[in-house]
C-alpha positions, 0 to 999 in steps of 0.5 A: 485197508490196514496199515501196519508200521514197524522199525521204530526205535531208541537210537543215538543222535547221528544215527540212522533208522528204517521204518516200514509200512506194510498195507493189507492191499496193493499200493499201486492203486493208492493215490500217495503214501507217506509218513508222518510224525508227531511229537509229544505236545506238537501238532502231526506234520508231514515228513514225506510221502510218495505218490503213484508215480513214485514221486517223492516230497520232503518237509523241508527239515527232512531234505538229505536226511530221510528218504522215502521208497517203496516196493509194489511187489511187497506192498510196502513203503519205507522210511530212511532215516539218517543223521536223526536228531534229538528233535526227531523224536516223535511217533511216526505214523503211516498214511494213505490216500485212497477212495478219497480219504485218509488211511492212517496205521498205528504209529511207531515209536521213534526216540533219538537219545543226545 
């Protein structure tokens, strides 16, 4: 399955960014989706992600702020975010979990200015 990421950006500190994630397949097969980020020097970590029956979970940091959404018709999931912070800043990337293993799509650039 490939997975292609879009939406990232330079954006000011406040504002608000959507990120989508289009896979090649149907996602309604996929055990869960989600996004992650990784900043310059710092390890990947989760930022939230959706499984099969549209559950959402959210690191801790991103509670309020981002929210998690997908549209089977369109093979695609989404990432919103609002009130970004400097500390945001970080290559997101996408991922699915399917046939047991990892999907990873390239990542997208996301630059939050002060």
């Amino acid at each position: 399955v490939q997975l292609q990421a879009s939406g990232g950006g330079l954006v000011q500190a406040g504002g608000s960014l959507t990120l989508s994630c289009a896979a090649s397949r149907s996602i309604s097969g996929f055990k869960v989706m989600g996004w992650y980020r990784q900043a310059p020097g710092k390890q990947r970590e989760l930022v939230a992600r959706i499984t099969a029956g549209g559950t959402p979970d959210y690191a801790n940091s991103m509670k309020g702020r981002f929210s998690i959404s997908r549209d089977i018709v369109k093979n695609t999931v989404y990432l919103q975010m609002h009130s970004l912070e400097p500390e945001d800043t970080a290559v997101y990337s996408c991922n699915a979990f399917w046939w047991g293993r990892d999907w990873w799509g390239q990542g997208t650039q996301v630059t939050v200015s002060s």
